[in-house]
Backbone as XML, in Angstrom:
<?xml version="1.0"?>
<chain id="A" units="angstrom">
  <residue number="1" name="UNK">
    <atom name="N" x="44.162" y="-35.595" z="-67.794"/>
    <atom name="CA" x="43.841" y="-34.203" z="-67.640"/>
    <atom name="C" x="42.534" y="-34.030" z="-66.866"/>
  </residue>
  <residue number="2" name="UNK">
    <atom name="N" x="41.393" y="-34.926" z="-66.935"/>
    <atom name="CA" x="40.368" y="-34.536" z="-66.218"/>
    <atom name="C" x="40.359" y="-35.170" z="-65.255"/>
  </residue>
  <residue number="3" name="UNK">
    <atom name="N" x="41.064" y="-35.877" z="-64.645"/>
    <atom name="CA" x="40.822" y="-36.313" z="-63.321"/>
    <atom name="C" x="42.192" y="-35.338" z="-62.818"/>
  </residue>
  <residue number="4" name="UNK">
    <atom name="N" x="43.208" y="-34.789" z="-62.905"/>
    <atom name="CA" x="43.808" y="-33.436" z="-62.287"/>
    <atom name="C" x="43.029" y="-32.189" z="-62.674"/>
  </residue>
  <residue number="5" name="UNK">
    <atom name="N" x="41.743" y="-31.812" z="-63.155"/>
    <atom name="CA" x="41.079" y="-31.197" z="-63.163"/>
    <atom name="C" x="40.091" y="-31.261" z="-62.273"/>
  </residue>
  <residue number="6" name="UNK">
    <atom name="N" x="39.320" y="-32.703" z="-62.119"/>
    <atom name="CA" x="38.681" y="-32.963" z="-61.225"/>
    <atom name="C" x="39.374" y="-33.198" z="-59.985"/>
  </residue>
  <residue number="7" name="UNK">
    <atom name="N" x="40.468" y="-33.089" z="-59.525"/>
    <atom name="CA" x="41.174" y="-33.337" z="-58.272"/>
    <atom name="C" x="41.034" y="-31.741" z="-57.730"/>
  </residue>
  <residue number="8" name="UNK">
    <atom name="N" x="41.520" y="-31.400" z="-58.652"/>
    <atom name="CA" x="41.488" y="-29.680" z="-58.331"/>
    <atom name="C" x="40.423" y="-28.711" z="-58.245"/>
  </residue>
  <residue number="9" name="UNK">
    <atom name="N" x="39.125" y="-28.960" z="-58.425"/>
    <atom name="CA" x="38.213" y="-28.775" z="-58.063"/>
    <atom name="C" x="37.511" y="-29.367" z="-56.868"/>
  </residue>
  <residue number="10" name="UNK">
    <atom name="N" x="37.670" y="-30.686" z="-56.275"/>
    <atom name="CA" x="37.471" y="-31.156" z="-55.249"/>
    <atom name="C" x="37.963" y="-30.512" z="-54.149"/>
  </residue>
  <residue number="11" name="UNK">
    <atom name="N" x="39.420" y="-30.464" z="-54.449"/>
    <atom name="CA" x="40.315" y="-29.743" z="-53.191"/>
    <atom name="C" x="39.714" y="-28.507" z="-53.134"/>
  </residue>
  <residue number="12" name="UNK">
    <atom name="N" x="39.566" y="-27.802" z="-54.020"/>
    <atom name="CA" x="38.989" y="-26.813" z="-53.874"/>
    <atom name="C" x="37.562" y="-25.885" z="-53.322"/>
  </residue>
  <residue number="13" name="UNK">
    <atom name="N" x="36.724" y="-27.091" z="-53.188"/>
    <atom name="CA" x="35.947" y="-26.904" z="-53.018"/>
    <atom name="C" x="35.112" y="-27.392" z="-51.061"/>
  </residue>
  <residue number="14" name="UNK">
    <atom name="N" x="36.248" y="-28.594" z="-51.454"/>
    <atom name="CA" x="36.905" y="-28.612" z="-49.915"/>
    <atom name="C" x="37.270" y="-27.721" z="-48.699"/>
  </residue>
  <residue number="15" name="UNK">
    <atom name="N" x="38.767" y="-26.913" z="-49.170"/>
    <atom name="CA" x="38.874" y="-26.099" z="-48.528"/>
    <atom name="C" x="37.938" y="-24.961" z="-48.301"/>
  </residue>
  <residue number="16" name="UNK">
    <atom name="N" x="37.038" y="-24.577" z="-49.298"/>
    <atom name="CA" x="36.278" y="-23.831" z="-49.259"/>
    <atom name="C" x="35.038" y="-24.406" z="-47.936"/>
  </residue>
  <residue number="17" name="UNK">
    <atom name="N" x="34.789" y="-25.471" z="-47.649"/>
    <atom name="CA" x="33.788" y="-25.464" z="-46.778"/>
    <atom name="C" x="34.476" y="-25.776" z="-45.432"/>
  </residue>
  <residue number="18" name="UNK">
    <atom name="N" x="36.068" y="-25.698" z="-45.316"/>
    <atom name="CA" x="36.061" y="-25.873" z="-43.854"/>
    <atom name="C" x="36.390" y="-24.374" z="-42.989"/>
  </residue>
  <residue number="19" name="UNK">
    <atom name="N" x="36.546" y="-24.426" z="-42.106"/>
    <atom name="CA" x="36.364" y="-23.123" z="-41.316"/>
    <atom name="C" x="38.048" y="-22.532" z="-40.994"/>
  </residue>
  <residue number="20" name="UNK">
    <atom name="N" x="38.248" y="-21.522" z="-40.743"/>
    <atom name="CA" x="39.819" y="-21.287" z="-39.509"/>
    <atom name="C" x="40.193" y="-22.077" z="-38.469"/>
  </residue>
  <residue number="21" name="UNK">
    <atom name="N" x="41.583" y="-22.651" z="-38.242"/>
    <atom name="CA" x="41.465" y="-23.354" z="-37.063"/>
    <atom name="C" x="40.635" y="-22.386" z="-35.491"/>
  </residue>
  <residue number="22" name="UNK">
    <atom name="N" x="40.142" y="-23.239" z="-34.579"/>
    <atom name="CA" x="39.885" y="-22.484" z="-33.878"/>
    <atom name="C" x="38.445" y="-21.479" z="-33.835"/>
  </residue>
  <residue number="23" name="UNK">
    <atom name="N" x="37.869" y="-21.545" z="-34.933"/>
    <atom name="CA" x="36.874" y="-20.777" z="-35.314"/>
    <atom name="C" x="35.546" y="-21.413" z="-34.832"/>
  </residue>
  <residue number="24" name="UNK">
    <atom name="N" x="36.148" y="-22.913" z="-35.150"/>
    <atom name="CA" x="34.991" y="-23.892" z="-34.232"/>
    <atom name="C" x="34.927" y="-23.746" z="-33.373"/>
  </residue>
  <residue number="25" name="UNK">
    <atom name="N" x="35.617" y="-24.012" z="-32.206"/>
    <atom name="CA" x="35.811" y="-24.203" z="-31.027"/>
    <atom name="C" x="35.322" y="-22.413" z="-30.296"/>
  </residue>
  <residue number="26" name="UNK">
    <atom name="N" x="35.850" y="-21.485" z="-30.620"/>
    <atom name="CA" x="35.042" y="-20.540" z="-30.391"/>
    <atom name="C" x="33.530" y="-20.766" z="-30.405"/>
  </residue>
  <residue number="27" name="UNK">
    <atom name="N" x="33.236" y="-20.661" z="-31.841"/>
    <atom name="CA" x="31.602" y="-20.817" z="-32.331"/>
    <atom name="C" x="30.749" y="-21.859" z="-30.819"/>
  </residue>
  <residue number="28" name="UNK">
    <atom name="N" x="31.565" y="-22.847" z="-30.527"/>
    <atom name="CA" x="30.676" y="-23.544" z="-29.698"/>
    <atom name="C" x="30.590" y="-23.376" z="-28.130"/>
  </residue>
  <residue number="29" name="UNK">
    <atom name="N" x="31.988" y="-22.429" z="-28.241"/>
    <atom name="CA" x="31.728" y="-22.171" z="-26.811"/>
    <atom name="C" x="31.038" y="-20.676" z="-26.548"/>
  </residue>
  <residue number="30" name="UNK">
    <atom name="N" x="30.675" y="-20.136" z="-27.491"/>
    <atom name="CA" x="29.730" y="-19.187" z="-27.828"/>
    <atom name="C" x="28.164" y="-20.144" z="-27.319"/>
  </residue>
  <residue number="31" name="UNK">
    <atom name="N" x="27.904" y="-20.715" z="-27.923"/>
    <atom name="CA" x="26.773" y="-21.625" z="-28.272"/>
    <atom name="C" x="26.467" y="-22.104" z="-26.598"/>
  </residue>
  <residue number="32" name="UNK">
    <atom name="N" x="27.479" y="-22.461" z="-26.263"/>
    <atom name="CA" x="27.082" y="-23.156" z="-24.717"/>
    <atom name="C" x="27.226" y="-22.102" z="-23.630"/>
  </residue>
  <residue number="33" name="UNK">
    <atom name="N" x="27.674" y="-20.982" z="-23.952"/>
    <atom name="CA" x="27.579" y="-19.826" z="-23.242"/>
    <atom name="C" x="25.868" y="-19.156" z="-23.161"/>
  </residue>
  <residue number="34" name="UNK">
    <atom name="N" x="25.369" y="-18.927" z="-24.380"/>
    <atom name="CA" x="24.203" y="-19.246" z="-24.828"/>
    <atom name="C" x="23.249" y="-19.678" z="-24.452"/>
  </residue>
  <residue number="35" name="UNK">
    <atom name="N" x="23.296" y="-20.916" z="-24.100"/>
    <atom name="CA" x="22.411" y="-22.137" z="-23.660"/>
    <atom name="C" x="22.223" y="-21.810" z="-22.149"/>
  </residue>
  <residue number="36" name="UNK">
    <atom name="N" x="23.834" y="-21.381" z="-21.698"/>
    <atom name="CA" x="23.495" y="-21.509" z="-20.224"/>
    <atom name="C" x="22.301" y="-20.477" z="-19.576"/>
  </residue>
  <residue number="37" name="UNK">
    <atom name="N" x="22.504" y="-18.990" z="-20.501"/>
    <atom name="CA" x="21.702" y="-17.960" z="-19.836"/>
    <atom name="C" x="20.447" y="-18.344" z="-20.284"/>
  </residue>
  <residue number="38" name="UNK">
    <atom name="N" x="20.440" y="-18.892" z="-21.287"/>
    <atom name="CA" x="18.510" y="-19.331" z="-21.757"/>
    <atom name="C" x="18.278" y="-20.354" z="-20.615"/>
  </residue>
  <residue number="39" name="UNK">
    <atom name="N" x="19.188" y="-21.459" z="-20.269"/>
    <atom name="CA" x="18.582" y="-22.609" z="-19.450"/>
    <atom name="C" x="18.655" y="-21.208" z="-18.058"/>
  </residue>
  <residue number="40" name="UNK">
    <atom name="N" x="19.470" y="-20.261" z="-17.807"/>
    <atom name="CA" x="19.012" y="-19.702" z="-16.326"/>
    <atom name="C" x="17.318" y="-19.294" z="-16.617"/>
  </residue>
  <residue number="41" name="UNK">
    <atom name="N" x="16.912" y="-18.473" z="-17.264"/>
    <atom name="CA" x="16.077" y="-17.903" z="-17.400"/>
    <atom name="C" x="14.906" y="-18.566" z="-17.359"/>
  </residue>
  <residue number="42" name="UNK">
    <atom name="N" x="14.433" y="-19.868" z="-18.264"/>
    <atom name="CA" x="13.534" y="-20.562" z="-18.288"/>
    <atom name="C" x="13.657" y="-21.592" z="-16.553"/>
  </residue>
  <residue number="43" name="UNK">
    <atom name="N" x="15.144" y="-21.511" z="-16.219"/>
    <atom name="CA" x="14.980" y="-22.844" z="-14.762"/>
    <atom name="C" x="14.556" y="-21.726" z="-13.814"/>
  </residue>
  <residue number="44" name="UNK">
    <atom name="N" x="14.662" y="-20.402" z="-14.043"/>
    <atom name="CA" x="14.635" y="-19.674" z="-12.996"/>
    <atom name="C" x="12.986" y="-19.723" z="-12.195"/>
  </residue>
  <residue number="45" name="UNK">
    <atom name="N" x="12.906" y="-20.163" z="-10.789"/>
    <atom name="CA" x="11.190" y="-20.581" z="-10.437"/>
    <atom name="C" x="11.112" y="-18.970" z="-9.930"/>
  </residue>
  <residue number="46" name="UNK">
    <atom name="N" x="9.577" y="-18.586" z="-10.702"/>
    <atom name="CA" x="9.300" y="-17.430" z="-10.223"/>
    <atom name="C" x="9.012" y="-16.978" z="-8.995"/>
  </residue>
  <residue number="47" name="UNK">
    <atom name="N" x="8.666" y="-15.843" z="-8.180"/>
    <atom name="CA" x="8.828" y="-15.532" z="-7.028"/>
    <atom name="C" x="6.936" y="-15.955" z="-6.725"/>
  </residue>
  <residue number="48" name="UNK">
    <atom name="N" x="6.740" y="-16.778" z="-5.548"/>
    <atom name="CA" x="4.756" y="-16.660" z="-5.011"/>
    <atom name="C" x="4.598" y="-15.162" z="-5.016"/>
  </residue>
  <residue number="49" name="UNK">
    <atom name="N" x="3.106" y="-15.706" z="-5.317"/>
    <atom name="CA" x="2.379" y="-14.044" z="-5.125"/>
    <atom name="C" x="2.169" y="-14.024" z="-3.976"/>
  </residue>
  <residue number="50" name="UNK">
    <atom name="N" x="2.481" y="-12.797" z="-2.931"/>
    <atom name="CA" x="2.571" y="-12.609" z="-1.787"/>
    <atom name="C" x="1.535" y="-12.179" z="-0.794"/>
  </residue>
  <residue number="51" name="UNK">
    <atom name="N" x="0.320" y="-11.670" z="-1.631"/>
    <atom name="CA" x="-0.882" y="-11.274" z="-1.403"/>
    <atom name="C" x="-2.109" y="-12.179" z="-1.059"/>
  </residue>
  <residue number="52" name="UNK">
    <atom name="N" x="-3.139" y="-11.754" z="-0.717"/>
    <atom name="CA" x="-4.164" y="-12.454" z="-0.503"/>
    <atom name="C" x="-5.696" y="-12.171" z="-1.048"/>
  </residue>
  <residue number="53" name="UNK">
    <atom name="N" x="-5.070" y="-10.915" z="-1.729"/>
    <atom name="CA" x="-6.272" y="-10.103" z="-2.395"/>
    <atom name="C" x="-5.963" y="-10.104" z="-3.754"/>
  </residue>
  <residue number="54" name="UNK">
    <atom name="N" x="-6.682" y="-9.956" z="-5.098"/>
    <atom name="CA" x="-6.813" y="-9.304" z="-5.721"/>
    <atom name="C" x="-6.067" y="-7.717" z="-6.284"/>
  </residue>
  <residue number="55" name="UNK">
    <atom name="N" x="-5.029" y="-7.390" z="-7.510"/>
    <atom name="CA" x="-4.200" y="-6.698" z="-7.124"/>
    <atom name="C" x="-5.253" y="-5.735" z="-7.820"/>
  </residue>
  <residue number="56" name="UNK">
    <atom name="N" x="-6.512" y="-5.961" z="-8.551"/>
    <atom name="CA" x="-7.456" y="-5.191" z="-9.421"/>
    <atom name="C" x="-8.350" y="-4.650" z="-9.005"/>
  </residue>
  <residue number="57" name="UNK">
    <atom name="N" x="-8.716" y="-5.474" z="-8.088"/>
    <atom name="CA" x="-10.436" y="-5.540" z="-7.731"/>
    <atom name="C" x="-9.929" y="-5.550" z="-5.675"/>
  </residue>
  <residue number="58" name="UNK">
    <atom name="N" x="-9.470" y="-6.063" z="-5.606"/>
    <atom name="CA" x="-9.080" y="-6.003" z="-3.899"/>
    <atom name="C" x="-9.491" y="-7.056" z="-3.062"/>
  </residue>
  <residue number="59" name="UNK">
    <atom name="N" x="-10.235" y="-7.473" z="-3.931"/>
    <atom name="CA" x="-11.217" y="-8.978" z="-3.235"/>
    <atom name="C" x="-10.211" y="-9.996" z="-2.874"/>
  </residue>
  <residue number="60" name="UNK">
    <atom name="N" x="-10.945" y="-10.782" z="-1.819"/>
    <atom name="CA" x="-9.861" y="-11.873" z="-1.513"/>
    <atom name="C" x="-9.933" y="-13.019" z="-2.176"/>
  </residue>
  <residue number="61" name="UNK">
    <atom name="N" x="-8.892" y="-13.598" z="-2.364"/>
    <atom name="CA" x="-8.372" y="-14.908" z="-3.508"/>
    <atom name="C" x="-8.683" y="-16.098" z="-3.005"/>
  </residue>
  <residue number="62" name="UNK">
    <atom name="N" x="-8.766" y="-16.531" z="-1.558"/>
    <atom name="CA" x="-9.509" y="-17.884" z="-0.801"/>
    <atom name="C" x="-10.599" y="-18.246" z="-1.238"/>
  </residue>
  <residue number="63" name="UNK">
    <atom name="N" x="-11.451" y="-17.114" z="-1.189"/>
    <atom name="CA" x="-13.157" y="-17.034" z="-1.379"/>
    <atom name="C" x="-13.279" y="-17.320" z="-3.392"/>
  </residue>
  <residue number="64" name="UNK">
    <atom name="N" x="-12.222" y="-17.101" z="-4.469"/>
    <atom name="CA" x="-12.780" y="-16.896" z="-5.921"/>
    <atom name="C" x="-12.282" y="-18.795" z="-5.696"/>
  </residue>
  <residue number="65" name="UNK">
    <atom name="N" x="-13.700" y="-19.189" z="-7.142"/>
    <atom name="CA" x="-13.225" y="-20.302" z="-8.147"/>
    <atom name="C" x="-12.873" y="-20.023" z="-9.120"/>
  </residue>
  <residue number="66" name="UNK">
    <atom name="N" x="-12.626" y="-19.045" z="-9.608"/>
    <atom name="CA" x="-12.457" y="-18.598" z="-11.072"/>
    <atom name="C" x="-10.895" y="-17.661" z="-11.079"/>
  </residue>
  <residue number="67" name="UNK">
    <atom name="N" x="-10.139" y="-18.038" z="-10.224"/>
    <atom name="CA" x="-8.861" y="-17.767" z="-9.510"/>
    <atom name="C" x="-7.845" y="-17.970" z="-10.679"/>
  </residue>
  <residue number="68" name="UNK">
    <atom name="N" x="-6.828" y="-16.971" z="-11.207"/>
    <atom name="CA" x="-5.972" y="-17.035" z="-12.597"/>
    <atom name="C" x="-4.884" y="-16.190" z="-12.181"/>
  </residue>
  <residue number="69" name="UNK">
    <atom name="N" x="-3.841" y="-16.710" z="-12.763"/>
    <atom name="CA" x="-2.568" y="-16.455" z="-12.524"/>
    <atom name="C" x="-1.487" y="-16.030" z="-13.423"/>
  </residue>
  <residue number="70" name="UNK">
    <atom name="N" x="-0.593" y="-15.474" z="-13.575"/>
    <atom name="CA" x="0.250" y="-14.975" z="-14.764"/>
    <atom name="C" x="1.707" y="-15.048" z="-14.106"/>
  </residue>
  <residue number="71" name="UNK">
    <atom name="N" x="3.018" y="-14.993" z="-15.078"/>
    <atom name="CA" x="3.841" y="-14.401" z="-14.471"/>
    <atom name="C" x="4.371" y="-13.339" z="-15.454"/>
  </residue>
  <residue number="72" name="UNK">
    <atom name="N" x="5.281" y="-12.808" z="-14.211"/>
    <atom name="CA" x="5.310" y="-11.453" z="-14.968"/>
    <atom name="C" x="6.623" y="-10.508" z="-14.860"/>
  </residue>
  <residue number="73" name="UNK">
    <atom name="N" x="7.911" y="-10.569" z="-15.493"/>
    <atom name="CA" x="9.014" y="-10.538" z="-14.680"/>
    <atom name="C" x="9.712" y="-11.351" z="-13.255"/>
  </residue>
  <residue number="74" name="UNK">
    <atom name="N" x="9.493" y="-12.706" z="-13.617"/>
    <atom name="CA" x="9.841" y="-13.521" z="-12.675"/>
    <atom name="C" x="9.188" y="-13.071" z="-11.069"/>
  </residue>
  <residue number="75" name="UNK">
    <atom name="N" x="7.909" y="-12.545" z="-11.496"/>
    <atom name="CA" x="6.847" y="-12.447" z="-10.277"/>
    <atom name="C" x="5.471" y="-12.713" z="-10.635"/>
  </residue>
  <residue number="76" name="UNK">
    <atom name="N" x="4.933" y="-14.175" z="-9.584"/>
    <atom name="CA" x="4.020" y="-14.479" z="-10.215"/>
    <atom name="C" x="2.524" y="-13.827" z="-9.884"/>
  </residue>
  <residue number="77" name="UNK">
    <atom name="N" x="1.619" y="-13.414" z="-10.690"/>
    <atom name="CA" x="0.743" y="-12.677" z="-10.215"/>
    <atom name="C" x="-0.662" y="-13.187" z="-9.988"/>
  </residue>
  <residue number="78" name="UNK">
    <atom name="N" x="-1.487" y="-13.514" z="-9.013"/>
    <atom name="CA" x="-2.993" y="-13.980" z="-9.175"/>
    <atom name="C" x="-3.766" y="-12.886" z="-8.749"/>
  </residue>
  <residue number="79" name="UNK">
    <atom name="N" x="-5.417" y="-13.356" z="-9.813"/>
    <atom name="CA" x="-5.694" y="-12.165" z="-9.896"/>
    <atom name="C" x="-7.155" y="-13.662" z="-9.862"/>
  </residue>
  <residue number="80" name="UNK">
    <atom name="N" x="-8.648" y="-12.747" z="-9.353"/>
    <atom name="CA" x="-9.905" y="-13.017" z="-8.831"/>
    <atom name="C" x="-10.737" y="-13.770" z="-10.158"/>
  </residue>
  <residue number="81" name="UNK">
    <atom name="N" x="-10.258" y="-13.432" z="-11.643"/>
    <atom name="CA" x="-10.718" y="-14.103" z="-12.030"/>
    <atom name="C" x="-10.165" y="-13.029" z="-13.608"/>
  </residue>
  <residue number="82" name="UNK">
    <atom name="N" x="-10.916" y="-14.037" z="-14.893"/>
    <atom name="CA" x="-9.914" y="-13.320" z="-16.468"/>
    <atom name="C" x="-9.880" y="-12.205" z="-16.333"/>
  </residue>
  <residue number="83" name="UNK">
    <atom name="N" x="-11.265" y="-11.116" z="-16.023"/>
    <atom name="CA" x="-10.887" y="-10.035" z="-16.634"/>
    <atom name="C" x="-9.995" y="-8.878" z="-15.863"/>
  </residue>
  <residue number="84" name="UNK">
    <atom name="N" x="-9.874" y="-9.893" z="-14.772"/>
    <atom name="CA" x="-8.825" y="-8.536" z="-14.061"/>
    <atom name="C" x="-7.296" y="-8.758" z="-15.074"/>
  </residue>
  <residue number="85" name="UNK">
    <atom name="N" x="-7.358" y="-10.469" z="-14.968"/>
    <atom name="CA" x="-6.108" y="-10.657" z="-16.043"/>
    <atom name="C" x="-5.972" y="-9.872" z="-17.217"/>
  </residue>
  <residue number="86" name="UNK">
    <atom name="N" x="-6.583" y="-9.805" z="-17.840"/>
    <atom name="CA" x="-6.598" y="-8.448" z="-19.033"/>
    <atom name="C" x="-6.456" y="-7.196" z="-18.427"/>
  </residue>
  <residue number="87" name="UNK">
    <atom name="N" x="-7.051" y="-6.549" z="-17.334"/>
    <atom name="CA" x="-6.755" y="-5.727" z="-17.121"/>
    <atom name="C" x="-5.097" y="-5.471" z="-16.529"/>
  </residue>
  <residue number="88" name="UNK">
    <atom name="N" x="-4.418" y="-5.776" z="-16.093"/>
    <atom name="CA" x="-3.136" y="-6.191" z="-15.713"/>
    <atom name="C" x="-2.383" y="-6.537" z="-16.878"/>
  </residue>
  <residue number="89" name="UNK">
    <atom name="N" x="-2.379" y="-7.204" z="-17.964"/>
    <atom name="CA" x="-2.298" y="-7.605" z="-19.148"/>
    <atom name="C" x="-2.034" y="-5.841" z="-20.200"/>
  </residue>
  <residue number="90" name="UNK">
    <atom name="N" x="-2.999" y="-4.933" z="-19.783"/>
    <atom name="CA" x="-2.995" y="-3.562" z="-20.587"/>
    <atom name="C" x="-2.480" y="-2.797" z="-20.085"/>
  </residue>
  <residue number="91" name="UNK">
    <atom name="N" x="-1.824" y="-2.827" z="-18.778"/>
    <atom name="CA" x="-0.866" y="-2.084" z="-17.756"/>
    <atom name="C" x="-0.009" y="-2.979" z="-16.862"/>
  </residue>
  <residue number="92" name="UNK">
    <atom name="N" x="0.618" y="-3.656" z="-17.010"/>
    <atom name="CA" x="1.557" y="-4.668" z="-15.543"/>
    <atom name="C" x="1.961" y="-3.850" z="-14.945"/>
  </residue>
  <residue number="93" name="UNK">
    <atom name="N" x="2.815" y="-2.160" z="-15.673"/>
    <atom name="CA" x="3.780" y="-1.999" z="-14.764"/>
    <atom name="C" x="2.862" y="-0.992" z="-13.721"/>
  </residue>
  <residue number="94" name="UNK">
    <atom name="N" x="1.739" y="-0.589" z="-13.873"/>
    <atom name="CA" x="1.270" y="-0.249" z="-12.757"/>
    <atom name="C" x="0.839" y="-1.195" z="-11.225"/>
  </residue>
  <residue number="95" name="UNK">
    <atom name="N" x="0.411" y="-2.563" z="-11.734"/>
    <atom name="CA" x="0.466" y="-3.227" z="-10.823"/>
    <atom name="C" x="1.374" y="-4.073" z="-10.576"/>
  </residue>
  <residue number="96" name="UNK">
    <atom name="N" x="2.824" y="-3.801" z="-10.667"/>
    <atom name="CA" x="3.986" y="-3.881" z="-10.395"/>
    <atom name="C" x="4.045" y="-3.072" z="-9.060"/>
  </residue>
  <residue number="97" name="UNK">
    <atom name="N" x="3.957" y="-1.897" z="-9.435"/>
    <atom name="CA" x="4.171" y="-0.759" z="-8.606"/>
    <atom name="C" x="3.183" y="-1.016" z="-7.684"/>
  </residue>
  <residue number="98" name="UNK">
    <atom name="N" x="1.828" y="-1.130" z="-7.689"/>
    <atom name="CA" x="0.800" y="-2.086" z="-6.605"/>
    <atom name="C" x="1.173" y="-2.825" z="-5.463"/>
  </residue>
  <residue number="99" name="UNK">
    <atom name="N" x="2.315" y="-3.904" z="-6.152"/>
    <atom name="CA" x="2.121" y="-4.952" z="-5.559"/>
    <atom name="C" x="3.618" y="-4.399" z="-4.760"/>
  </residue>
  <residue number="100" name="UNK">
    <atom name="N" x="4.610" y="-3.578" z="-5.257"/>
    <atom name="CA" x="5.605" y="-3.091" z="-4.635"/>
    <atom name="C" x="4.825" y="-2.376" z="-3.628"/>
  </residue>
  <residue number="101" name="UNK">
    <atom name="N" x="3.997" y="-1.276" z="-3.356"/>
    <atom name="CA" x="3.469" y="-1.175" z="-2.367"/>
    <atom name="C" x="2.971" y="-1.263" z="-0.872"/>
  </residue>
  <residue number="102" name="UNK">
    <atom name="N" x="2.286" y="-2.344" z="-1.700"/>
    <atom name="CA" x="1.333" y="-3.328" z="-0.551"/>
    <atom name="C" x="2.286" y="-4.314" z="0.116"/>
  </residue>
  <residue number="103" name="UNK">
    <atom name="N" x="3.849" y="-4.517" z="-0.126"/>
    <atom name="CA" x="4.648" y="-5.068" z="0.455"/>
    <atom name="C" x="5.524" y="-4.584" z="1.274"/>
  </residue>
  <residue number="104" name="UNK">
    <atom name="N" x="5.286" y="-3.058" z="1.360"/>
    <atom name="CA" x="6.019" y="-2.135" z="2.363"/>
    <atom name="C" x="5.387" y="-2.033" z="3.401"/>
  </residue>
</chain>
């Protein structure tokens, strides 16, 4: 009696942890669907900054040592030195619109 008790709890507990046919095979091609748009996003190389100035201050970027860079919507931005970075940092999308600009 207790080992067809214990049989029947095994099975049972069995079926309980396997899945629908097919449920896998979904699940993973979910998963690698997944993967692919994260691996686009992170492989994606951002666009050079196209400028030669400063998108804050206006100064030119040849002449700074203290020269810092961000990206920012897959556009990369350099800026004369940190605190313009903060400043850009408390507004991007205005110097978004800047740098859309100065490229027309």
């Amino acid at each position: 009696m207790k080992s067809t008790l214990l049989f029947l709890i095994s099975f049972g507990l069995l079926s309980c942890a396997t899945k629908a046919p097919g449920s896998t095979a979904a699940a993973a091609a979910d998963t690698k669907a997944d993967t692919r748009k994260v691996a686009k996003k992170v492989s994606a190389k951002p666009k050079a900054y196209p400028l030669k100035t400063c998108l804050v201050t206006g100064d030119g970027l040849d002449d700074m040592d203290e020269r810092v860079s961000t990206v920012y919507e897959g556009q990369t931005f350099e800026f004369c030195c940190k605190p313009c970075l903060k400043k850009f940092n408390k507004n991007p999308g205005k110097y978004v619109e800047e740098l859309k600009k100065a490229q027309q």
